[in-house]
Residue, then its C-alpha position, 0 to 999 in steps of 0.5 A: x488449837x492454840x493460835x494466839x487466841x483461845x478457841x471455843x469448841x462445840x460439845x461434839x469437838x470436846x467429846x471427839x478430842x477428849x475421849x468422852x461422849x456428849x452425853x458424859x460433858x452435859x452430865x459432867x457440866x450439871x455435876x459441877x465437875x465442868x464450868x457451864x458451857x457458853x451458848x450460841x445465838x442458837x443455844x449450842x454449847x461452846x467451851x474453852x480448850x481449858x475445859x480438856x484439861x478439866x476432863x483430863x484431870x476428871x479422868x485421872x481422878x476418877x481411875x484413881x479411884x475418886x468418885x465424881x461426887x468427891x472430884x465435884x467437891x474438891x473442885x468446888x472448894x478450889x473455884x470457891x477460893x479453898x484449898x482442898x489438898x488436904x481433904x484430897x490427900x485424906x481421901x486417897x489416903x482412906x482409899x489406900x487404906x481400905x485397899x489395903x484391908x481388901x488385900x489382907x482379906x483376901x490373902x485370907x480367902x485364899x488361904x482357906x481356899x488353898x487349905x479346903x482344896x488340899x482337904x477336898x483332894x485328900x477326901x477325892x484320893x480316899x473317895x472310890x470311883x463309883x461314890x460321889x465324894x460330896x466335897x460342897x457338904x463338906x465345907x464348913x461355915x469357915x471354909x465357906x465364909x464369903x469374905x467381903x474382899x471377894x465383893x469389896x473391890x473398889x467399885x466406879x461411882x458415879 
């Protein structure tokens, strides 16, 4: 795209060469995440072949695991004339260490998982074939307890 000249491109250009729809740049301009877009006479939006690296660098953020409210933010802080780096490395730095609780919780689950099957075939080896072996009364609340790593994984926000 690049000629000397900076080209200005419509929403529908931006959306085809970037991987996102329409709908996403106009939420993502009204969120912050992107610089308002110029108008046409006729009111259609223009942006400059800048705003692709902006929606790079969204995305990125985003499958790392920041919110669009938390990119929003940073972002903020940076066209502000602030330097963010510090509040961004404090972030994923929270969300390695929730991770990190999320892995220690659910290498717990599976352990008593793994020790309520093992008892449940040694009830069904014991267990005649015409009996029902009743394995779910047999869960207790600590082999039963739900542990929040089955329903803390890292959700998109935003």
């Amino acid at each position: 795209l690049s000629s000397g000249m900076s080209a200005l491109l419509s929403v529908g250009t931006v959306a085809e060469l970037s991987g996102v729809t329409t709908d996403t740049i106009r939420y993502y301009e009204r969120l912050g995440l992107l610089p308002k877009a110029s108008r046409t006479a006729a009111g259609y939006r223009q942006y400059s072949e800048g705003v692709l690296n902006r929606l790079s660098l969204v995305k990125n953020a985003q499958r790392f695991g920041f919110s669009l409210a938390e990119i929003a933010g940073f972002l903020r802080v940076r066209e502000a004339g602030g330097k963010p780096c510090h509040d961004v490395r404090a972030a994923a730095q929270r969300m390695l260490d929730a991770v990190d609780q999320q892995i220690t919780e659910m290498i717990a689950t599976r352990k008593r998982m793994q020790h309520t099957l093992r008892s449940w075939d040694r009830t069904l080896e014991r267990t005649p074939a015409d009996q029902h072996a009743r394995l779910l009364e047999r869960l207790t609340a600590k082999s039963s307890a739900k542990s929040s790593a089955r329903h803390a994984l890292p959700q998109r926000r935003g």
